[in-house]
KOLVEXSE-8757 format. One line per field, with one value per residue: residue in one letter; x, z, y of N, C-alpha, C, CB in turn. Coordinates in steps of 0.1 Angstrom, whole numbers, m for minus. Glycine has a CB too. Example, Ala and Ser with C-alpha at 12.3 -4.5 7.8 and 13.67 -1.06 7.14 Angstrom:
<recs>
type <- [a | s]
n.px <- [132 | 128]
n.pz <- [78 | 71]
n.py <- [m57 | m22]
ca.px <- [123 | 137]
ca.pz <- [78 | 71]
ca.py <- [m45 | m11]
c.px <- [132 | 129]
c.pz <- [78 | 79]
c.py <- [m33 | 0]
cb.px <- [113 | 141]
cb.pz <- [90 | 57]
cb.py <- [m45 | m6]
</recs>
This chain:
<recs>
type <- [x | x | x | x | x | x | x | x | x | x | x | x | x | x | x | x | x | x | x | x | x | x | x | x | x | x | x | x | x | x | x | x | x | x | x | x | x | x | x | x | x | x | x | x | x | x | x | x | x | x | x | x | x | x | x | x | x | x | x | x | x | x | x | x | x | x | x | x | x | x | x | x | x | x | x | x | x | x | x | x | x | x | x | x | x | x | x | x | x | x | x | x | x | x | x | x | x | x | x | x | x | x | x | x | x | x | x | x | x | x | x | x | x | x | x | x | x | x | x | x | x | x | x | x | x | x | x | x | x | x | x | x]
n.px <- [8 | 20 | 34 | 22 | 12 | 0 | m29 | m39 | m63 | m78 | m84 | m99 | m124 | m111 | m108 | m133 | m141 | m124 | m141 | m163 | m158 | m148 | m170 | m187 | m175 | m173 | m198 | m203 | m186 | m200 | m221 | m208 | m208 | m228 | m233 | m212 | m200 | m189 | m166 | m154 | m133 | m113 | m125 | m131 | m108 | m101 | m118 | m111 | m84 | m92 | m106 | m83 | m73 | m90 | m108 | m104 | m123 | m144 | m127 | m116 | m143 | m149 | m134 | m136 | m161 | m185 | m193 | m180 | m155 | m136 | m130 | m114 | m91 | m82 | m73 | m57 | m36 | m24 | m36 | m50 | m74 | m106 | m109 | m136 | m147 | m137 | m146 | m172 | m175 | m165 | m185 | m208 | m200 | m199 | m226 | m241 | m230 | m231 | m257 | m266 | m254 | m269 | m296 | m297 | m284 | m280 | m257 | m235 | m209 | m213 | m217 | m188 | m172 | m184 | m173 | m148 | m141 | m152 | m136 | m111 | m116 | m120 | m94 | m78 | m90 | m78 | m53 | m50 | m38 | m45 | m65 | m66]
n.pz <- [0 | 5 | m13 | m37 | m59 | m41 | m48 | m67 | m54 | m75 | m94 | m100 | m105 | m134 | m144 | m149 | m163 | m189 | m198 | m204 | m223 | m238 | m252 | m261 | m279 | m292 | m303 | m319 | m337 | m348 | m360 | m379 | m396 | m416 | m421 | m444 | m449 | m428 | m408 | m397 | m384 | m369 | m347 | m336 | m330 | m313 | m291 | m285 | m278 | m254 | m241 | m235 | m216 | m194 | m193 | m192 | m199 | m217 | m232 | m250 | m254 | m278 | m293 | m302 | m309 | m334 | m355 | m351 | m343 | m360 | m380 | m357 | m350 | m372 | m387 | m364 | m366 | m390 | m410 | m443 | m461 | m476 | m511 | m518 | m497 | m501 | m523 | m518 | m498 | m510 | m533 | m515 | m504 | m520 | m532 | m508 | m506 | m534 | m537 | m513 | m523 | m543 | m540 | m509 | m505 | m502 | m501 | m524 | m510 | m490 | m508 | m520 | m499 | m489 | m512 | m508 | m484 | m491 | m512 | m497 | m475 | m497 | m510 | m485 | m481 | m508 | m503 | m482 | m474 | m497 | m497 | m513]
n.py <- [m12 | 8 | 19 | 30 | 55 | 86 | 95 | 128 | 155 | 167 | 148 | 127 | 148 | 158 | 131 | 129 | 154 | 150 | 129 | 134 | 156 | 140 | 123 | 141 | 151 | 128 | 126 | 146 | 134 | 111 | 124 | 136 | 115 | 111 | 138 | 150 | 168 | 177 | 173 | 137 | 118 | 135 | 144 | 118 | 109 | 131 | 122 | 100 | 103 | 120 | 100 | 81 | 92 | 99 | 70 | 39 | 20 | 36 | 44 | 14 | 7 | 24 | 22 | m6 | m6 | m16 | 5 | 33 | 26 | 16 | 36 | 55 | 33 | 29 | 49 | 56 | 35 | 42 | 29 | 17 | 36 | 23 | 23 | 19 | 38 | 56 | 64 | 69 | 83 | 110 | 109 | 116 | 140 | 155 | 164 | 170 | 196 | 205 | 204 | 220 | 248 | 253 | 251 | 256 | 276 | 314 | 333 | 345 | 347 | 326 | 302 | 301 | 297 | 273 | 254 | 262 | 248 | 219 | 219 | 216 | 190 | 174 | 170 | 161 | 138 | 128 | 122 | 108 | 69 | 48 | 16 | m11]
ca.px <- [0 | 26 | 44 | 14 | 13 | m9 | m39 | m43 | m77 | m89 | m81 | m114 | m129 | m105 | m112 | m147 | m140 | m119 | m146 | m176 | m158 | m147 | m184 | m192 | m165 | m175 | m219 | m199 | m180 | m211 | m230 | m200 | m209 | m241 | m234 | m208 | m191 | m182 | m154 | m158 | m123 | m110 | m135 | m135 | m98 | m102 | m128 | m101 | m74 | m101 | m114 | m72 | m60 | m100 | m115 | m98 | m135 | m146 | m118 | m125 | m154 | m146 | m120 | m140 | m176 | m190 | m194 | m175 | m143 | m131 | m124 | m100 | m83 | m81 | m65 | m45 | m28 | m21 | m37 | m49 | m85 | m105 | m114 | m148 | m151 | m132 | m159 | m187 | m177 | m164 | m200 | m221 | m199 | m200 | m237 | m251 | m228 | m242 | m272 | m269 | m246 | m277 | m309 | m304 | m275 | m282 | m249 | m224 | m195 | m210 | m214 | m177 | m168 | m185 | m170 | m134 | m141 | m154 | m118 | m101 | m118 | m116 | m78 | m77 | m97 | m70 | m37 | m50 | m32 | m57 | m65 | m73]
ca.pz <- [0 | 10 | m29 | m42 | m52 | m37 | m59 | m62 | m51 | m86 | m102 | m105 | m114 | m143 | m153 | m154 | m177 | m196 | m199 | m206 | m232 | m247 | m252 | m267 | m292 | m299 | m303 | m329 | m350 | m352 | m366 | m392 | m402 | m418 | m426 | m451 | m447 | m413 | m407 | m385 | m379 | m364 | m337 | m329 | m326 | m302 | m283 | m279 | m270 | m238 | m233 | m228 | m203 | m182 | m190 | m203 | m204 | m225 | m250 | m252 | m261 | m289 | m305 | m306 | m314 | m347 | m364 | m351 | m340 | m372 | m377 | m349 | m352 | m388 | m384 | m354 | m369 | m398 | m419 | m452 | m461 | m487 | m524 | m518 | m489 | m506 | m535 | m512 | m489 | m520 | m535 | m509 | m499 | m536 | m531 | m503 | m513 | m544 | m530 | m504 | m533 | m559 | m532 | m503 | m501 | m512 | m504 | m533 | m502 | m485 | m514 | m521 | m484 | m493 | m519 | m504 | m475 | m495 | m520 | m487 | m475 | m508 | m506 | m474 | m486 | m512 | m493 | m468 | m482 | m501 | m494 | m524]
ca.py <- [0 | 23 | 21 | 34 | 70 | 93 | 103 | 143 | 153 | 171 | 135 | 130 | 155 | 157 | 126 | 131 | 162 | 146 | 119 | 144 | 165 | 129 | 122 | 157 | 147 | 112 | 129 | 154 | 129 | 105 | 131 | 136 | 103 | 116 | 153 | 147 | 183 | 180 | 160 | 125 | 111 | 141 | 143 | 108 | 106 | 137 | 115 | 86 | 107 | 123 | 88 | 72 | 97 | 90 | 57 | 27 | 14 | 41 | 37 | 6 | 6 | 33 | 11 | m17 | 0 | m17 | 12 | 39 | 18 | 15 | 51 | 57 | 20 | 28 | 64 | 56 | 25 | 45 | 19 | 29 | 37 | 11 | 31 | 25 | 44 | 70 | 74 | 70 | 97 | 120 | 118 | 124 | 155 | 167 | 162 | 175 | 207 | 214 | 209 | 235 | 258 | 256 | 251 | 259 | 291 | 328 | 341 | 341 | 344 | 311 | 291 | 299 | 287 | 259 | 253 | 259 | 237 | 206 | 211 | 207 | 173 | 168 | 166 | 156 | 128 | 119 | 120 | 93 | 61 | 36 | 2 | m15]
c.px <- [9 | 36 | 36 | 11 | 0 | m20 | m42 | m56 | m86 | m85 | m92 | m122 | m124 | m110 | m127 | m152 | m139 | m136 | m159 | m171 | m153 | m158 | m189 | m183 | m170 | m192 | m213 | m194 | m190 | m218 | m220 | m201 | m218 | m244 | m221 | m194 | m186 | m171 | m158 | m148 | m112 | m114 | m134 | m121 | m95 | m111 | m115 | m91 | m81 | m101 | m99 | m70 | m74 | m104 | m109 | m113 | m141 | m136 | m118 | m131 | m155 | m138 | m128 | m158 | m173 | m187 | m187 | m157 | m136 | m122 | m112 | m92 | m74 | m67 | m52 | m33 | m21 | m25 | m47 | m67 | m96 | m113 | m126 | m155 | m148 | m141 | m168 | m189 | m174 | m181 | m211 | m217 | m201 | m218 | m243 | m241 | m235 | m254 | m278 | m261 | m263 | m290 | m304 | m295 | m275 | m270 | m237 | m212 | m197 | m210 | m201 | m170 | m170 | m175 | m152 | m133 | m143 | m139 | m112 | m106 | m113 | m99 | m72 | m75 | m86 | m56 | m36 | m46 | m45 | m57 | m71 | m76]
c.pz <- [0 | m5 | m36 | m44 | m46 | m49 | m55 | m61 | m64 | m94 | m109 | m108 | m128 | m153 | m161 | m170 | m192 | m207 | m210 | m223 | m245 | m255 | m262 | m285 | m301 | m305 | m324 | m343 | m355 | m363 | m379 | m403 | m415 | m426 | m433 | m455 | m436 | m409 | m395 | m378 | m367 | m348 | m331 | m325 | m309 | m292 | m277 | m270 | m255 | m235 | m229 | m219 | m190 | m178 | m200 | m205 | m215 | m240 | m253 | m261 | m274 | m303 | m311 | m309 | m330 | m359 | m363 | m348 | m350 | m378 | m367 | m346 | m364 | m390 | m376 | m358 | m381 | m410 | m435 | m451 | m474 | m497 | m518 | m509 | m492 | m510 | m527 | m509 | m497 | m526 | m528 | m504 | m513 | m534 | m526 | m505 | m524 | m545 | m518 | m513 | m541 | m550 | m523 | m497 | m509 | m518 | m511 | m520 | m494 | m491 | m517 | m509 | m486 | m502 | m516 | m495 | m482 | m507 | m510 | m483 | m485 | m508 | m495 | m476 | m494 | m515 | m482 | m478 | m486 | m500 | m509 | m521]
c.py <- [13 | 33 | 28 | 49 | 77 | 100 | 117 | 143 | 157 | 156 | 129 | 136 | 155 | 149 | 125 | 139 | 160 | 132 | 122 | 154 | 158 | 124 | 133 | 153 | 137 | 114 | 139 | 147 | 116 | 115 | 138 | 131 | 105 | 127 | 151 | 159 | 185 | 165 | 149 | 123 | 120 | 145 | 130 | 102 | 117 | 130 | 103 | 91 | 114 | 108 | 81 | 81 | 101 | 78 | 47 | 19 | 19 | 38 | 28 | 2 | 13 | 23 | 2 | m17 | m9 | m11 | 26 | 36 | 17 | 28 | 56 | 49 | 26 | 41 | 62 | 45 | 30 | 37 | 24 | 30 | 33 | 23 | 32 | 32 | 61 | 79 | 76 | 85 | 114 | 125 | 119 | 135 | 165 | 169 | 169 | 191 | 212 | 214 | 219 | 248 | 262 | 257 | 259 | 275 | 304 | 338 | 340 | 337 | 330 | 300 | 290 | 297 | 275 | 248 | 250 | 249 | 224 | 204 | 209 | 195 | 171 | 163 | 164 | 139 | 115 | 119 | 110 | 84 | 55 | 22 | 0 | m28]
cb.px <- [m9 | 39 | 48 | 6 | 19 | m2 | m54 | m40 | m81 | m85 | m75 | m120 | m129 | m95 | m108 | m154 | m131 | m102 | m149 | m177 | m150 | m144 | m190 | m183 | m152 | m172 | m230 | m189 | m163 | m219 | m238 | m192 | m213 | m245 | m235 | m220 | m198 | m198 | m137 | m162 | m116 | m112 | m150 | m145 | m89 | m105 | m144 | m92 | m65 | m121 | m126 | m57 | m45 | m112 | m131 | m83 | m144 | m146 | m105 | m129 | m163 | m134 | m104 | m133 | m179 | m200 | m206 | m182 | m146 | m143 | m135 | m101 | m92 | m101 | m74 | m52 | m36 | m11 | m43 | m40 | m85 | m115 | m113 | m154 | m147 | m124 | m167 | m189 | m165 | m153 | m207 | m229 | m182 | m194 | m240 | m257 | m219 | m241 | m276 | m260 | m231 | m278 | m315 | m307 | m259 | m290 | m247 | m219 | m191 | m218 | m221 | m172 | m177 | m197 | m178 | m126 | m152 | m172 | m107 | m97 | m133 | m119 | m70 | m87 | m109 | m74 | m33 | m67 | m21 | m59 | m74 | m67]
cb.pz <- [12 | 27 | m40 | m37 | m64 | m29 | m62 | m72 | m37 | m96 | m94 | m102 | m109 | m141 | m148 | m142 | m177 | m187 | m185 | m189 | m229 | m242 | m237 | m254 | m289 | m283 | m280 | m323 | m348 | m339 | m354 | m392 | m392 | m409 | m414 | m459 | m448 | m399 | m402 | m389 | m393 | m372 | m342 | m338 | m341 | m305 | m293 | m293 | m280 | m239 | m245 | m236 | m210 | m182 | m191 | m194 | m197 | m217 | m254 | m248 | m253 | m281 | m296 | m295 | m314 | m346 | m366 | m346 | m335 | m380 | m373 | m340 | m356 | m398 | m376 | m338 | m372 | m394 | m408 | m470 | m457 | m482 | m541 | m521 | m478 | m517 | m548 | m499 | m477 | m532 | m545 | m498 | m490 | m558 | m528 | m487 | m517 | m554 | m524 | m487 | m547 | m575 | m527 | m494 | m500 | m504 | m496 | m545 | m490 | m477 | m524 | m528 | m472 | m498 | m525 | m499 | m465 | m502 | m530 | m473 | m475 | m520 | m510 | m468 | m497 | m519 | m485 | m458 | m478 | m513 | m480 | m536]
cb.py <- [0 | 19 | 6 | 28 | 80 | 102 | 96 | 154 | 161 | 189 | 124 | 128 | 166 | 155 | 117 | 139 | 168 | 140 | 114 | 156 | 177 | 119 | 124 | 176 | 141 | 95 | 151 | 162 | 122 | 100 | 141 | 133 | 93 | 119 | 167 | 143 | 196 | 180 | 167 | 110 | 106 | 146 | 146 | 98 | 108 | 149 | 109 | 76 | 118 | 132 | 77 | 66 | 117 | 93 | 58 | 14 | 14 | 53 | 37 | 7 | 11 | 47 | m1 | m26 | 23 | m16 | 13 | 45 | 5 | 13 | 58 | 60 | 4 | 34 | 74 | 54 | 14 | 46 | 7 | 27 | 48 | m8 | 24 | 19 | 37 | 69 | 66 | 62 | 96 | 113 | 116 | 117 | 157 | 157 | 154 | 167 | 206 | 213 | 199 | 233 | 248 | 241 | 238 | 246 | 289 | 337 | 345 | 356 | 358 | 308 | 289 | 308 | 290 | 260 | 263 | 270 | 239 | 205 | 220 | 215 | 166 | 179 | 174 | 162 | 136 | 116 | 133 | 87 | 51 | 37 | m5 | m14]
</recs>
């Protein structure tokens, strides 16, 4: 008992923080999944890195989730990312872009935001290595 170090008293709280603003991360990059303009992997890697330094249950669980597990294995292993996930995710971001460019945005300056944001995924997109 006596080898053991002394836990500081905000230790918990912390972790809690850490735990909570892991969570907020991991609600954000789900909903990436979906919205096609908002980045996923980014978020859900920030969720892993909160969830190792509170809950080894939580991460975990992250790693080894079905459907989001994949994503921050995938990333963090450095391992590559398979074509057809490439295309997928390329046309549904070209998609629901020029569907908000041509429907649903008035202002010339946000559809050219748009527009710059989806060429960066875009090349984001294909600089990750590929699995074939």
């Amino acid at each position: 008992m006596a080898d053991k170090e002394p836990r500081h008293p905000q230790e918990p709280l912390k972790r809690y923080l850490l735990a909570s603003v892991g969570t907020v991360f991991l609600v954000i990059g789900a909903i990436g999944i979906v919205v096609p303009v908002m980045p996923t992997t980014p978020f859900l890697l920030l969720a892993t890195a909160c969830y190792v330094r509170s809950s080894k249950r939580f991460r975990d669980w992250l790693l080894n989730n079905r459907v989001l597990g994949a994503y921050a294995r995938d990333y963090l292993s450095g391992e590559a990312t398979p074509v057809s996930a490439k295309i997928a995710t390329l046309i549904l971001l070209w998609a629901a872009v020029g569907v908000s460019i041509f429907i649903a945005v008035d202002d010339m300056w946000l559809r050219v935001l748009l527009l710059v944001i989806a060429a960066g995924v875009t090349a984001h997109i294909l600089t990750i290595c590929t699995r074939r």
